[in-house]
C-alpha positions as CSV (number, residue, x, y, z in Angstrom):
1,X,106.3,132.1,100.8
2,X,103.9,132.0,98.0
3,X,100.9,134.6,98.2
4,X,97.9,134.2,95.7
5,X,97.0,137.2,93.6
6,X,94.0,138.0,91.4
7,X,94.0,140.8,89.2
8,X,95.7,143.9,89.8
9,X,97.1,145.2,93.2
10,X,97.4,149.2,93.7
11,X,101.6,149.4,94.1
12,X,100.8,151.9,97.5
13,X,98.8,148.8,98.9
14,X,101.3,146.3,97.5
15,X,104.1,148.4,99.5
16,X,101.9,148.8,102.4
17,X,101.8,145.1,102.5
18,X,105.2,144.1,102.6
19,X,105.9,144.8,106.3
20,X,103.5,141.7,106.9
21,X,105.1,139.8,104.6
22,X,108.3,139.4,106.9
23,X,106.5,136.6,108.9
24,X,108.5,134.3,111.2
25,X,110.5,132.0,109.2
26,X,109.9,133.9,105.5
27,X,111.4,136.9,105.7
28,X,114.2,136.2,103.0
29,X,112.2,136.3,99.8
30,X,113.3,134.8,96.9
31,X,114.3,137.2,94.3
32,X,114.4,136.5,90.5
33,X,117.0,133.7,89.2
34,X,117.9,133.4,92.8
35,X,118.0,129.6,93.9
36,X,116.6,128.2,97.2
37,X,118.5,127.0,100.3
38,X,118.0,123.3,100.5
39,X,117.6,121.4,103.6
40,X,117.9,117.6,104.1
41,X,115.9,115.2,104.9
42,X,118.3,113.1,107.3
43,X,116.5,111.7,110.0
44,X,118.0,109.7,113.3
45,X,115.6,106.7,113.3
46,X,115.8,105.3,116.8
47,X,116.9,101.3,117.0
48,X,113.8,99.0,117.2
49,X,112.9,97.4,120.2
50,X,114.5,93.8,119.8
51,X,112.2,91.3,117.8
52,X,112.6,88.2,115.8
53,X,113.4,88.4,111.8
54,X,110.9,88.3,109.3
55,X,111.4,85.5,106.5
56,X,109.3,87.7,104.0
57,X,109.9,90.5,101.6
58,X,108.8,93.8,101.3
59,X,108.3,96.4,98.5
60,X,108.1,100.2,100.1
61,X,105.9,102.5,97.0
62,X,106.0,106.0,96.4
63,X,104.2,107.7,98.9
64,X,101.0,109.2,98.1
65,X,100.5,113.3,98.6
66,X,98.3,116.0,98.1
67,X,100.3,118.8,95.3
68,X,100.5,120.9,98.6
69,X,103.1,118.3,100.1
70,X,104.1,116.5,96.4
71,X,106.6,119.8,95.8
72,X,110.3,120.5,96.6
73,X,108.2,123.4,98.6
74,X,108.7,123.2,102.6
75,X,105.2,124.1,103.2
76,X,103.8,125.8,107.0
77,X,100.4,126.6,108.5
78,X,99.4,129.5,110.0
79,X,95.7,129.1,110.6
80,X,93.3,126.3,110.2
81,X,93.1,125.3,106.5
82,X,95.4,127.5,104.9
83,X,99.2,126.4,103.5
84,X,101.7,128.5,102.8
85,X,105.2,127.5,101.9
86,X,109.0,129.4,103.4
87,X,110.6,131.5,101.0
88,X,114.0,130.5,99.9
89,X,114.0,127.3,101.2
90,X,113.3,123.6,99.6
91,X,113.9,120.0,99.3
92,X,116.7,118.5,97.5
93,X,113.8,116.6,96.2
94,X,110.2,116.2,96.1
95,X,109.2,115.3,99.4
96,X,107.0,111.7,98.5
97,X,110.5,110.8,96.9
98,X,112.8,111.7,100.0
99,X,110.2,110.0,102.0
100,X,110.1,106.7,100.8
101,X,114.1,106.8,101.2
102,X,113.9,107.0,104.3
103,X,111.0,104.6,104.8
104,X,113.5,101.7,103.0
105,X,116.1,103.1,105.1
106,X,114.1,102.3,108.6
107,X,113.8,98.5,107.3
108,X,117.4,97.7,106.0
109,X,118.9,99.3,109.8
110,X,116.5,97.4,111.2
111,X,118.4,93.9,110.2
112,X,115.2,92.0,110.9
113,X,114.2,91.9,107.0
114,X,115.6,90.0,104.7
115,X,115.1,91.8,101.3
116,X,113.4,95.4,101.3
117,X,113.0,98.2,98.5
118,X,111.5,101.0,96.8
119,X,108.4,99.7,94.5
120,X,110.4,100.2,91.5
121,X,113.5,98.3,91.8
122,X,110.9,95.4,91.2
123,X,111.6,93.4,93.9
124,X,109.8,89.8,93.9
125,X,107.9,91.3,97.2
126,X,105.6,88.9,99.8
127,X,104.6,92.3,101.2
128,X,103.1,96.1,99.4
129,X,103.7,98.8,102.1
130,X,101.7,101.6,101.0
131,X,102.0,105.4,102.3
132,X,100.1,108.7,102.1
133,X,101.4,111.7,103.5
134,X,99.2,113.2,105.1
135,X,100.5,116.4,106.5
136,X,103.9,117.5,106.6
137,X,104.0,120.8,107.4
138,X,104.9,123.6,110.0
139,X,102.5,124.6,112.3
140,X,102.5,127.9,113.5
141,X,100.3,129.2,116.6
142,X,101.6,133.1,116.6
143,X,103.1,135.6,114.6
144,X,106.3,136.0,116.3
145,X,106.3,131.7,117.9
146,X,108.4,129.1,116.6
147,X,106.7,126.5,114.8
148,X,105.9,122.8,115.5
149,X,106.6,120.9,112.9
150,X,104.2,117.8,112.1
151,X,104.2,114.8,110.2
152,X,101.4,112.2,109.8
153,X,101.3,109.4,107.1
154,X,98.6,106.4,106.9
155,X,100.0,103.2,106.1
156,X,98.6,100.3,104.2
157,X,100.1,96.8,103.8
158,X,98.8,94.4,101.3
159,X,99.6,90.9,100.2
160,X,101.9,91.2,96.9
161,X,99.8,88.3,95.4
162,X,96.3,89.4,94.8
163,X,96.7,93.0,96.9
164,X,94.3,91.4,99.9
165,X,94.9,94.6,102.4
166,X,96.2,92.8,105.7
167,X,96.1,96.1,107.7
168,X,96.5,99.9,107.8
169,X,97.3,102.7,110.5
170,X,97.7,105.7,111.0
171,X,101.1,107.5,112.4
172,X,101.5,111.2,113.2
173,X,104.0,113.0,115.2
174,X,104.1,116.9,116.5
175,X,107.5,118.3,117.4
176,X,108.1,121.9,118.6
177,X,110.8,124.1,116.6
178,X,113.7,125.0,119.2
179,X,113.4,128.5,117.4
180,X,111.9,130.3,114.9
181,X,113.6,129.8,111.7
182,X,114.0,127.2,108.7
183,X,116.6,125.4,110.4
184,X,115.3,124.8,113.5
185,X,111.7,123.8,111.4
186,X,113.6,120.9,109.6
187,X,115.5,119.9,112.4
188,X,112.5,119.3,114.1
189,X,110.9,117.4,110.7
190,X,113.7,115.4,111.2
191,X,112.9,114.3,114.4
192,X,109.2,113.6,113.9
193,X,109.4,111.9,110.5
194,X,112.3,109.5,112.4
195,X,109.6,108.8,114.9
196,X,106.7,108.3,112.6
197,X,109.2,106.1,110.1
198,X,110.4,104.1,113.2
199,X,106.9,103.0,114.4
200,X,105.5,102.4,110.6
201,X,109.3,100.1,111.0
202,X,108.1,98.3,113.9
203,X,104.4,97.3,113.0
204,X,104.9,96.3,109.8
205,X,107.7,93.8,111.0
206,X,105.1,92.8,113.9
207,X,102.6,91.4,111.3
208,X,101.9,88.0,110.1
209,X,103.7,86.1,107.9
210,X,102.0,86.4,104.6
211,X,100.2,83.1,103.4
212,X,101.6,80.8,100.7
213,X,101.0,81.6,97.3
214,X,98.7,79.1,95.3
């Protein structure tokens, strides 16, 4: 967990502090040279509800992300507009990146899209799926609780030829920790980002053909 200083801290008050450092879920701080655990992103995505194929294609871009959430950091809340991240503990990657994986992930298993991927393979896309992440983070309500862990991300999709926006929503997802550690935090990332990836799956499949290019 990262802590904000400005100028010098008396070492009796420094020491007196540490006890509250030991919060739930950052008690193993990191000490110098020593490298993080990482935890995967690795989500379940639940099978679509049956629907007809798409005949278009679709490029997925880099998610968008405040620097809070655009870090290998696993970042947590304990009070309304503060972020703090766990100690000792990270992504394999930064988290837009492991994001739009699994975003391009949720359309190939879907089998109802013909061609699907990242922005910079440079697909010749019909369709622009753009994210923001807009919280991904675990939310703590206690000192001593386990967390919930939520994830919300705004979609946009746009026409490939001439970016006309065609629509946008909205997704978020809250899921309670089974306990309170980093494990049981992630596990329970993994379990809303599968349900906010699946349901960003299933609209943009339910939209419109995109009209003939000129």
């Amino acid at each position: 967990m990262r802590f904000a200083q400005r100028g010098k801290v008396d070492r009796r008050l420094l020491l007196a502090m540490l006890p509250a450092f030991a919060l739930a879920g950052c008690s193993n701080l990191i000490g110098p040279g020593e490298a993080p655990s990482l935890y995967t992103i690795d989500p379940a995505l639940a099978a679509l509800p049956s629907g007809p194929p798409v005949a278009w294609a679709l490029s997925v871009q880099l998610p968008e992300a405040s620097g809070s959430f655009d870090t290998t950091r696993i970042a947590l809340t304990r009070a309304p507009g503060t972020l703090d991240y766990y100690a000792n503990a990270a992504w394999p990657d930064r988290l837009p990146l492991l994001v739009q994986a699994v975003l391009v992930r949720g359309f190939q298993d879907s089998g109802r899209i013909p061609a699907v991927a990242r922005e910079e393979d440079a697909l010749h896309a019909d369709y622009l799926l753009a994210t923001t992440v807009r919280d991904f983070s675990a939310h703590y309500t206690g000192p001593d609780g386990a967390p919930e862990a939520r994830v919300s991300i705004a979609a946009q999709l746009a026409a490939a030829h001439g970016r006309k926006l065609v629509a946008t929503r909205t997704i978020s997802q809250d899921v309670p920790a089974s306990a309170n550690s980093v494990s049981a935090a992630v596990d329970a990332f993994n379990q809303a980002l599968a349900a906010v990836v699946t349901e960003i799956v299933a609209w943009t499949l339910s939209q419109p053909a995109p009209p003939a290019t000129p």
